[in-house]
C-alpha positions in Angstrom: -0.3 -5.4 -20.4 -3.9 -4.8 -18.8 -4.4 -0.9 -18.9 -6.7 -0.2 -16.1 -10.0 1.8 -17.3 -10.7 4.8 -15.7 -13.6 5.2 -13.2 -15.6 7.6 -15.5 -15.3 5.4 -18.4 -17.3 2.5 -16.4 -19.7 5.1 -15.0 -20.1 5.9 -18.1 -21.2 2.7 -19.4 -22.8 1.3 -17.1 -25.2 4.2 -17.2 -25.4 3.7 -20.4 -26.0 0.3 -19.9 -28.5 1.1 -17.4 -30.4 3.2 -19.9 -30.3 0.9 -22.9 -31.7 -2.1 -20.5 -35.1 0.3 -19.1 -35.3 1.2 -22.7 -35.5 -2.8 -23.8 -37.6 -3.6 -20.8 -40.2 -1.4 -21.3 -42.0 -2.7 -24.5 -42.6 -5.6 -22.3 -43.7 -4.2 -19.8 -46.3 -2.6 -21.7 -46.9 -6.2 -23.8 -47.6 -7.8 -20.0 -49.4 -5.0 -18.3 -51.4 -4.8 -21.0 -52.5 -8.9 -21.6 -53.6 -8.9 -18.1 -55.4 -5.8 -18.1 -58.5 -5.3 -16.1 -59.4 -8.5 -16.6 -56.6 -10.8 -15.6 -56.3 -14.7 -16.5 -59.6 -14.0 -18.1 -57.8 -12.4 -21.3 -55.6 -16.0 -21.2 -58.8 -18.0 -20.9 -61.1 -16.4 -23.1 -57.7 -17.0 -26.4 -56.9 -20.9 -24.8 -61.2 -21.1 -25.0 -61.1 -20.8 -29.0 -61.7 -24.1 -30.1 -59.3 -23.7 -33.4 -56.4 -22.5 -31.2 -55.0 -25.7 -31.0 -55.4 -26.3 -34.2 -53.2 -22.9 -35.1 -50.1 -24.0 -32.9 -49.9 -27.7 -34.5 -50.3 -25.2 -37.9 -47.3 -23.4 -36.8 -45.9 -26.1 -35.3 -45.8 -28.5 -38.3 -44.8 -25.3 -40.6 -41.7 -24.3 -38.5 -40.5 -28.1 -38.0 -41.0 -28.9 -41.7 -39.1 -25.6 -43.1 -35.9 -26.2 -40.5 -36.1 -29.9 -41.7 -36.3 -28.8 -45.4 -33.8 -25.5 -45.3 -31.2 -27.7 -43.0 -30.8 -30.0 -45.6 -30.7 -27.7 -48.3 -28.5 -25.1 -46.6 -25.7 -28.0 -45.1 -25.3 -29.3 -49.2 -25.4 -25.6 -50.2 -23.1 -24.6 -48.9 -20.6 -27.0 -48.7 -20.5 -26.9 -52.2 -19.8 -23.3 -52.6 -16.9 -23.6 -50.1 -14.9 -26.5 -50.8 -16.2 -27.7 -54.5 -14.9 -26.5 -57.8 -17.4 -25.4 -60.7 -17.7 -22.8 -63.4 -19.2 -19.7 -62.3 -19.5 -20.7 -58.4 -18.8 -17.0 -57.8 -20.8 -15.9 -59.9 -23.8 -18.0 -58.7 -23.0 -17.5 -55.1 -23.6 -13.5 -55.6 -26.4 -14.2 -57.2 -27.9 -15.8 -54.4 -27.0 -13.3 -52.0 -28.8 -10.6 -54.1 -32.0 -12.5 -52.8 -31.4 -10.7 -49.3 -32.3 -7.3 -51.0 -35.6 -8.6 -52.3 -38.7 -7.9 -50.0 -41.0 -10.8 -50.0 -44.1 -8.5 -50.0 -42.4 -7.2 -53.3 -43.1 -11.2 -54.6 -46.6 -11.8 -53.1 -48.1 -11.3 -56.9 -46.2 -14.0 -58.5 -46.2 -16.1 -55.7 -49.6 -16.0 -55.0 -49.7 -16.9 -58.9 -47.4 -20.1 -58.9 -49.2 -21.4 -55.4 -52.5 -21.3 -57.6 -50.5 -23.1 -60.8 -49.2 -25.8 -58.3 -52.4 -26.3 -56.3 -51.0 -25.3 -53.2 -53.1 -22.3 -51.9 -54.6 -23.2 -48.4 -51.9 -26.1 -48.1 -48.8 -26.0 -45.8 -46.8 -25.6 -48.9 -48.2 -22.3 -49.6 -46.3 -21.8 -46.6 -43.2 -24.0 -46.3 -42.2 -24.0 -50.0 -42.0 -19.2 -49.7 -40.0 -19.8 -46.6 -37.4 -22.3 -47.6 -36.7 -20.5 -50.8 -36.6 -16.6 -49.4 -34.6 -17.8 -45.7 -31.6 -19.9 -48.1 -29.3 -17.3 -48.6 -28.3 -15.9 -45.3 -28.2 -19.0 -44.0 -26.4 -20.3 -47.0 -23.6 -17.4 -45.7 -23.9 -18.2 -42.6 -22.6 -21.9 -42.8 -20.1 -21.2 -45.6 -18.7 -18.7 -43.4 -18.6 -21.9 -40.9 -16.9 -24.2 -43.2 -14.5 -21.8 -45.1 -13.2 -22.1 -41.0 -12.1 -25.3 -41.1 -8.4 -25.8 -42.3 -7.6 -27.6 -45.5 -5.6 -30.1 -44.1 -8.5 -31.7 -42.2 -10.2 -32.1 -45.9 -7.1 -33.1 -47.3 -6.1 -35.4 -44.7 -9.8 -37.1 -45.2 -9.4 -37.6 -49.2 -6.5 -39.4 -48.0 -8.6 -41.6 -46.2 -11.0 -41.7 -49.2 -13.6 -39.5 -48.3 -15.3 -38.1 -50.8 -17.0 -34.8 -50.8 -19.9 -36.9 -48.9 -17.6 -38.5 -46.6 -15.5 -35.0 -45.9 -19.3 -33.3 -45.2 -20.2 -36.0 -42.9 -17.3 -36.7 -41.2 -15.0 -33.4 -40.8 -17.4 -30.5 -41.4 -20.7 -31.5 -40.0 -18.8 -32.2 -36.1 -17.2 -28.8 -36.9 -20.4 -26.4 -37.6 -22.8 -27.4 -35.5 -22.7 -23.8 -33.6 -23.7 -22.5 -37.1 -26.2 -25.4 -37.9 -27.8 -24.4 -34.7 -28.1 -20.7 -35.5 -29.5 -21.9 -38.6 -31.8 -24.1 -36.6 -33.0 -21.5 -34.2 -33.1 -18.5 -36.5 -35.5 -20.2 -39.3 -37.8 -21.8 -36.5 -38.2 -18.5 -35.3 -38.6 -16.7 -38.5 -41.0 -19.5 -39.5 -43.2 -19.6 -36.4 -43.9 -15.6 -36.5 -44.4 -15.6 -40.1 -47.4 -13.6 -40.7 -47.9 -12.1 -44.5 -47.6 -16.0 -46.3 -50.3 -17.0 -43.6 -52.7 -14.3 -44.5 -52.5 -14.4 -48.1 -52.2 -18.2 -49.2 -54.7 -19.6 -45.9 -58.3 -19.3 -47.1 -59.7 -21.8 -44.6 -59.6 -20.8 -40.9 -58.1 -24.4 -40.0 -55.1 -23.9 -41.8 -54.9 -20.3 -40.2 -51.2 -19.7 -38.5 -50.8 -18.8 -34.6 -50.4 -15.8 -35.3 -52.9 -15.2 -37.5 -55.4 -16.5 -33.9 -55.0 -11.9 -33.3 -57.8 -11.6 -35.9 -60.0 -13.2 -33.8 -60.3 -10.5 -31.7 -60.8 -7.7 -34.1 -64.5 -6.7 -34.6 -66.0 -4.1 -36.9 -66.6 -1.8 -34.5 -63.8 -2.4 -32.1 -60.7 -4.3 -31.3 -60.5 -6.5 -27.8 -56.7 -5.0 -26.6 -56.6 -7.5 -23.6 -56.9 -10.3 -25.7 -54.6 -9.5 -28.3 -52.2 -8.9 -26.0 -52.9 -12.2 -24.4 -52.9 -13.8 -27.7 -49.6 -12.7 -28.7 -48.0 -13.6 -24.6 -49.3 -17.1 -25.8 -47.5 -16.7 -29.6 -44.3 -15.5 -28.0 -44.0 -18.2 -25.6 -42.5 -21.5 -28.0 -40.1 -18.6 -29.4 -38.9 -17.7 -25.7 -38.6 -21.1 -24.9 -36.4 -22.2 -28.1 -34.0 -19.2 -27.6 -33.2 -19.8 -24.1 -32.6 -23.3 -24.7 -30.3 -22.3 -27.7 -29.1 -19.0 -26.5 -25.2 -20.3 -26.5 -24.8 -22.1 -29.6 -26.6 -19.2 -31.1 -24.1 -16.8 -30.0 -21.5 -19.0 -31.1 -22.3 -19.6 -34.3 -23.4 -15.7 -35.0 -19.5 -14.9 -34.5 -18.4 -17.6 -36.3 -16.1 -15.8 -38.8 -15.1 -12.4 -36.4 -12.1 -13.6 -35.9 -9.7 -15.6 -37.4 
C-alpha cells in the first residue's frame, strides 16, 4: 500500500531541495563570473596562447589513459581473486589492503620522492602513473569485489562445468556482469588522475612534463596573482572531467550502488 505523503512533508523538501541546489550552484557561479571577469574571452585566450598548454593536456591526457589502462587490469584480476579464489590468509591480505585508504599520500611524498630517484623516474610519467595506480587500488579493488561477490554461485559453477577455469569464469560470466562497476572504476580514476596535482608538483622538474593543472602557476607572479586567468585556466582544466562524467553519469550511478541492496 502507497501511503500518500503529506503536503508539508514535500514543501518541506523541496525547499530544502531548493536550498541545497543555490548552495551547489553558487561556487560556480563565482568560478564563471570570475574567468570572464573584466576582461572576457581575453582571460580564455591569453591561457589557450601559452605555447606549453598543449603540451600539459596530452601530459594529462597520456597520464589519466595510462593509469585507467594500468589500474583496470590490475583491479579486474584483483579482485576476482579475493572474491571467488581460495588462499591462505586472503582475509587477512584483503584488510590489509584496505588499511591503504587511511594513509594520506602527502604522508608518503618522502619515500616516494626517494624510490622515484632510486628507479630513475623523477620528471618521467612514471613518477606519476606508478603513485596513482598503487594509492587508487584499494577502493576500487572494493568496489568490484563488491560487484562480483553479486553474482550467484551457480553461474560460476555452472561455467566449471563447462570447463572454465578461473580465466574463463572472469572472462565469460563476471566481466558481462560488472561492467557498471568497471565503469565507475573507469570514470572515477580518470578523474582522480586528470586533477591530480601534489605528484605533478613534486616529481615534474621540467616545465614540459608539467600537468594541466599545474598550467595555474603560470599566472602567479611575485608580486601578484592574475585571478581572471586562473579562473580561466581551471574553466579549461574542468572541461575533459565535465565531459567524461556526463557521458558516464548512468553507469556511474549504477555501479556506486552496486551492493545497497541485495
Amino acid at each position: 500500500m502507497i501511503r500518500q505523503v503529506p503536503t508539508y512533508q514535500t514543501v518541506i523538501m523541496n525547499v530544502a531541495m531548493g536550498l541545497f541546489i543555490i548552495a551547489w550552484l553558487l561556487p560556480f557561479y563565482f568560478f564563471i563570473t570570475r574567468a570572464f571577469g573584466t576582461e572576457g574571452l581575453d582571460n580564455f585566450k591569453a591561457v589557450l596562447g601559452l605555447p606549453l598548454f598543449p603540451r600539459f593536456y596530452l601530459n594529462s591526457a597520456i597520464i589519466g589513459v595510462s593509469v585507467v589502462a594500468i589500474k583496470g587490469v590490475a583491479v579486474v584480476f584483483a579482485a576476482y581473486a579475493f572474491s571467488r579464489m581460495r588462499f591462505p590468509g586472503k582475509e587477512i591480505l584483503f584488510l590489509i589492503t584496505l588499511t591503504a585508504l587511511m594513509i594520506p599520500p602527502a604522508a608518503l611524498l618522502v619515500p616516494l620522492f626517494q624510490l622515484m630517484l632510486k628507479l630513475n623516474w623523477l620528471n618521467t610519467y612514471m613518477s606519476v602513473i606508478g603513485p596513482e595506480v598503487a594509492m587508487g587500488l584499494p577502493l576500487m579493488v572494493l568496489l568490484v569485489r563488491v560487484a562480483i561477490d553479486e553474482i550467484p554461485k551457480d553461474l560460476f559453477e555452472a561455467a566449471e562445468i563447462d570447463g572454465c577455469g578461473h580465466l574463463g569464469k572472469l572472462r565469460y560470466v563476471a566481466l558481462p556482469i560488472i561492467v557498471p562497476a568497471l565503469a565507475t572504476v573507469t570514470v572515477l580514476t580518470f578523474l582522480h588522475a586528470w586533477n591530480q596535482y601534489l605528484f605533478p608538483l613534486v616529481f615534474m622538474q621540467d616545465a614540459e612534463m608539467y600537468t594541466v593543472t599545474l598550467s595555474l602557476n603560470y599566472f602567479k607572479g611575485e608580486y601578484g596573482v592574475d585571478i581572471g586567468k586562473i579562473f580561466a585556466a581551471m574553466v579549461l582544466v574542468c572541461l575533459p572531467v565535465i565531459v567524461v562524467y556526463l557521458i558516464a553519469q548512468k553507469f556511474l550511478q549504477k555501479g556506486l550502488v552496486s551492493g545497497a541492496v541485495k
